[in-house]
One Martini backbone bead per residue (centre of mass of N, CA, C, O) as a GRO file, in nm:
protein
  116
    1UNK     BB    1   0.924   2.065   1.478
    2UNK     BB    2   0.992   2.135   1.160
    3UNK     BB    3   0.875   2.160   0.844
    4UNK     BB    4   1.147   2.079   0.709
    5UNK     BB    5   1.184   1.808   0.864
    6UNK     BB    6   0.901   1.737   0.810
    7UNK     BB    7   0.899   1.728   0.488
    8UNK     BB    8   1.127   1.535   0.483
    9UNK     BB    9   1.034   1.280   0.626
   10UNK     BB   10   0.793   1.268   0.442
   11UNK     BB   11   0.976   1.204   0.157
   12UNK     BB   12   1.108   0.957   0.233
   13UNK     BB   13   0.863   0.789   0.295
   14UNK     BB   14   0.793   0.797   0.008
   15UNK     BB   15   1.007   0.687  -0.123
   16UNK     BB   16   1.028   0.426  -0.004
   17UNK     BB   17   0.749   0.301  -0.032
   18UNK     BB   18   0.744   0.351  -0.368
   19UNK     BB   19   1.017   0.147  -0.387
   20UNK     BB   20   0.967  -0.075  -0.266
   21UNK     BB   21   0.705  -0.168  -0.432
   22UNK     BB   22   0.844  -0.175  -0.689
   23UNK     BB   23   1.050  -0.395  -0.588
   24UNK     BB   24   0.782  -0.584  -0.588
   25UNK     BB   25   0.682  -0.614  -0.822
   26UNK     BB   26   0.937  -0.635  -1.026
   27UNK     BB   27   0.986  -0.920  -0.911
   28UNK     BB   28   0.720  -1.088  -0.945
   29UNK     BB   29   0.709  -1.015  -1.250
   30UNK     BB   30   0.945  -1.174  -1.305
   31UNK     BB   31   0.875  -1.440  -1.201
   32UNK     BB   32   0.618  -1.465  -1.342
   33UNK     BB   33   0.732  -1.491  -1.627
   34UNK     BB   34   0.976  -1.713  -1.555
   35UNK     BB   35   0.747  -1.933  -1.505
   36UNK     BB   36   0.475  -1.829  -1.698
   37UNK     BB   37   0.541  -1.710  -2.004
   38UNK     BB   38   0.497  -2.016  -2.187
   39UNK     BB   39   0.186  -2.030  -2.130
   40UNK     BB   40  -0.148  -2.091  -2.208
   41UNK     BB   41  -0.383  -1.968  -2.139
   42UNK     BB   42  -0.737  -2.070  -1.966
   43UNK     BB   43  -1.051  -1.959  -2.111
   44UNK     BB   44  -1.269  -2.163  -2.012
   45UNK     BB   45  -1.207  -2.074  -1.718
   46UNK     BB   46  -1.319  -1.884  -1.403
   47UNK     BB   47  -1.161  -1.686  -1.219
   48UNK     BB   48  -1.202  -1.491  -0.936
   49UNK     BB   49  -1.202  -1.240  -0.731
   50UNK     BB   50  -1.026  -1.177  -0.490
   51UNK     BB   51  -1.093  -1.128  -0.151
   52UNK     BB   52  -0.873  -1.046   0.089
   53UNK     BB   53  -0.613  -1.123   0.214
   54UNK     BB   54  -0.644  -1.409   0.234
   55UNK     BB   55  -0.589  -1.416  -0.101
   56UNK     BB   56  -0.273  -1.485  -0.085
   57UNK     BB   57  -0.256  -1.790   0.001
   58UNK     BB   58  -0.381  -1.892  -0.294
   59UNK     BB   59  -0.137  -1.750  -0.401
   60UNK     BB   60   0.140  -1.760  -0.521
   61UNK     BB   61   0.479  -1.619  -0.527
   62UNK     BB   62   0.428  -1.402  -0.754
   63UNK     BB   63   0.163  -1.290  -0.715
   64UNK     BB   64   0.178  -1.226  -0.434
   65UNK     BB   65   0.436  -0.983  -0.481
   66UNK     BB   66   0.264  -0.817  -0.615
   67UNK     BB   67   0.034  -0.762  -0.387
   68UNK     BB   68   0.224  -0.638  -0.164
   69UNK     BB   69   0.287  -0.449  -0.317
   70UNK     BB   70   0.060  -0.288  -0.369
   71UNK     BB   71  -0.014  -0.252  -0.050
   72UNK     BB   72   0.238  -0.069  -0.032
   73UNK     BB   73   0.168   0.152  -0.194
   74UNK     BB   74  -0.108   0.226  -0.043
   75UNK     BB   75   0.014   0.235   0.259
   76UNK     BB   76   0.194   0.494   0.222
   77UNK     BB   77  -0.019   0.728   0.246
   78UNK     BB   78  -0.116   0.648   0.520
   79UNK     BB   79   0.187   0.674   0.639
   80UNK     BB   80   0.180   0.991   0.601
   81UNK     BB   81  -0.044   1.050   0.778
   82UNK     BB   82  -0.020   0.957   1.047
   83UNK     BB   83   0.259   1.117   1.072
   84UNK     BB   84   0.100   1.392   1.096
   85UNK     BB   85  -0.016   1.323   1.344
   86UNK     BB   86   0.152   1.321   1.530
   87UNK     BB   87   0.309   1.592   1.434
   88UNK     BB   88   0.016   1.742   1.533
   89UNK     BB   89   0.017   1.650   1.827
   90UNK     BB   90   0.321   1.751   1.945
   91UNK     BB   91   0.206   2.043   1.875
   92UNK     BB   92  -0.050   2.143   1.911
   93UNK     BB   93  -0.255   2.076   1.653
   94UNK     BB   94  -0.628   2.111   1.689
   95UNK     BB   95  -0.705   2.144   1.377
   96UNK     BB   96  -0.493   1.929   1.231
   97UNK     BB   97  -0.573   1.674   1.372
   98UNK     BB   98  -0.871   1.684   1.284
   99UNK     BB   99  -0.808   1.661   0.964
  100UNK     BB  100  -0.656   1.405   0.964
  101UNK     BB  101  -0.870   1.231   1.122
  102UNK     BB  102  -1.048   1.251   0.888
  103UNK     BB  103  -0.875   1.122   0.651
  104UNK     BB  104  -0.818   0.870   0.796
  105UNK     BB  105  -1.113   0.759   0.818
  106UNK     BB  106  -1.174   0.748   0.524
  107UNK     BB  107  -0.908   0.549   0.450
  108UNK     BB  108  -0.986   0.336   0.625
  109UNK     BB  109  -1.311   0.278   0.543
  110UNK     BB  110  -1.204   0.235   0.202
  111UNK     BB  111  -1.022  -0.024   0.278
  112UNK     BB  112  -1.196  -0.197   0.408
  113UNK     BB  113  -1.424  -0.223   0.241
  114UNK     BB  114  -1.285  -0.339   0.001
  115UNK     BB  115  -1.153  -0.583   0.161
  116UNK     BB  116  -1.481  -0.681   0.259
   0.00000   0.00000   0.00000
């Protein structure tokens, strides 16, 4: 694979992953405002924060697409890295897999821990 190919393909992935996010999270903001745009919101109760995928069930589905949305632009640069992997796996290019390697380590360390 030449570098010029491997930098268009990872363009790509990158315009889509962008682009899918951006119209999942525009759509469920459309949706949630169309729901419930002229509601009051209820300043007495405190809902707290959900934690991990879990949390997606218990959201409305404009909540959720826009949850959605939101990890799907997270999960684009990560799979930008992946196929950086693979794609310097192919060459046998073990300085490159190295750190690669590290870097797709720290990115799932911090998504991990911040979700669970």
């Amino acid at each position: 694979m030449t570098d010029q190919r491997m930098d268009a393909i990872i363009a790509k992935l990158l315009r889509t992953g962008v682009a899918s996010a951006a119209a999942a999270v525009l759509a469920g903001g459309i949706a949630y405002v169309a729901s419930s745009g002229r509601t009051v919101p209820d300043f007495r109760s405190f809902h707290p924060e959900m934690r991990g995928l879990g949390g997606l069930w218990s959201l409305g589905w404009p909540e959720a697409l826009i949850e959605i949305g939101l990890l799907a632009l997270i999960a684009t640069p990560v799979a930008r890295v992946v196929f950086c992997l693979a794609a310097f796996v192919l060459e046998r290019d073990r300085m490159y897999v190295g750190f690669t390697l590290a870097v797709l380590a720290v990115l799932l360390y911090s998504i991990c821990t911040a979700l669970w």
